[in-house]
C-alpha positions as CSV (number, residue, x, y, z in Angstrom):
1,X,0.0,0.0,0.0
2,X,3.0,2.2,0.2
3,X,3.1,5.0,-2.5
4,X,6.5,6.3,-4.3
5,X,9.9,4.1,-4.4
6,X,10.6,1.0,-2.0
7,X,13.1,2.0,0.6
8,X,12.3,5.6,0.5
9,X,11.8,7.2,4.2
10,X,8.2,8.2,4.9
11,X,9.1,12.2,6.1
12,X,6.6,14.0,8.6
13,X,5.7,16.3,6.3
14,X,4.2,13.2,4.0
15,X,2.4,12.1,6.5
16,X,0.8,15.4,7.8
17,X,-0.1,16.0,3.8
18,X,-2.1,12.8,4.0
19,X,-3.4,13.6,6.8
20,X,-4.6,16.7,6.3
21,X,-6.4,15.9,3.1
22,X,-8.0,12.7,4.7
23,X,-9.2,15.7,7.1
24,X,-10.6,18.0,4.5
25,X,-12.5,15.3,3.3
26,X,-13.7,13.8,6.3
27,X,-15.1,17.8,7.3
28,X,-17.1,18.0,3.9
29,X,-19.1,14.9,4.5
30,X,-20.0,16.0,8.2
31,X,-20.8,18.9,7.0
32,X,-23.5,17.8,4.4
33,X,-24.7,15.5,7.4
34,X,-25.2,18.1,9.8
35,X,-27.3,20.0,7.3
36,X,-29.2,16.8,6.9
37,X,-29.7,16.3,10.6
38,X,-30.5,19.8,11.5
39,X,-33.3,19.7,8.8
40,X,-34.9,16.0,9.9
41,X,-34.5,17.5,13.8
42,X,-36.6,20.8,12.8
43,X,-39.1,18.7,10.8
44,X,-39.3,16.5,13.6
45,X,-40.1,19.1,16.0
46,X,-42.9,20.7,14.1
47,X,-44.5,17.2,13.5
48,X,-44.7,16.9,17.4
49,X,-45.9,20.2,18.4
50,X,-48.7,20.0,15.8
51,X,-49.5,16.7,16.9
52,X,-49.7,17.9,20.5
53,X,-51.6,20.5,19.5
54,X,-54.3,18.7,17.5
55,X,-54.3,15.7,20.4
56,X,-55.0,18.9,23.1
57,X,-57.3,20.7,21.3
58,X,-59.3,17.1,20.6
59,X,-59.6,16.2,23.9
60,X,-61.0,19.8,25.8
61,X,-63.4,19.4,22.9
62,X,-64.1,15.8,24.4
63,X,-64.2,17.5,28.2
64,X,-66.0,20.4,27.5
65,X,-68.9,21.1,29.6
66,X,-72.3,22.0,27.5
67,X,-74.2,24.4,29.4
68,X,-77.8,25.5,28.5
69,X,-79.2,29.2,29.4
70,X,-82.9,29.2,29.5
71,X,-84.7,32.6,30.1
72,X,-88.1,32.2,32.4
């Protein structure tokens, strides 16, 4: 797996060069996930508060007293 000519030293500046590019990399795709993420957590968070919302708003219809005014 060794690039460039057998028996050549491996220098530290080779391997921060790798290194860094395998970072660069690495950065792009978690930033194209956390765009991703942060959109599915937002849409997830609106699905529940409407859902709470409907579900509340069903049940004090469900517990809500009827009350009848008759004039004499």
């Amino acid at each position: 797996m060794s690039r460039g000519r057998p028996g050549e030293r491996v220098s530290l500046s080779d391997v921060e060069r790798q290194l860094r590019s395998l970072g660069g990399s690495a950065q792009s795709v978690v930033g194209q996930s956390r765009t991703t993420v942060t959109a599915a957590a937002v849409a997830g968070g609106v699905l529940a508060v409407a859902s709470v919302y409907l579900l509340g708003r069903r049940r004090g219809r469900r517990r809500a007293t009827v009350l009848e005014i008759r004039r004499v």
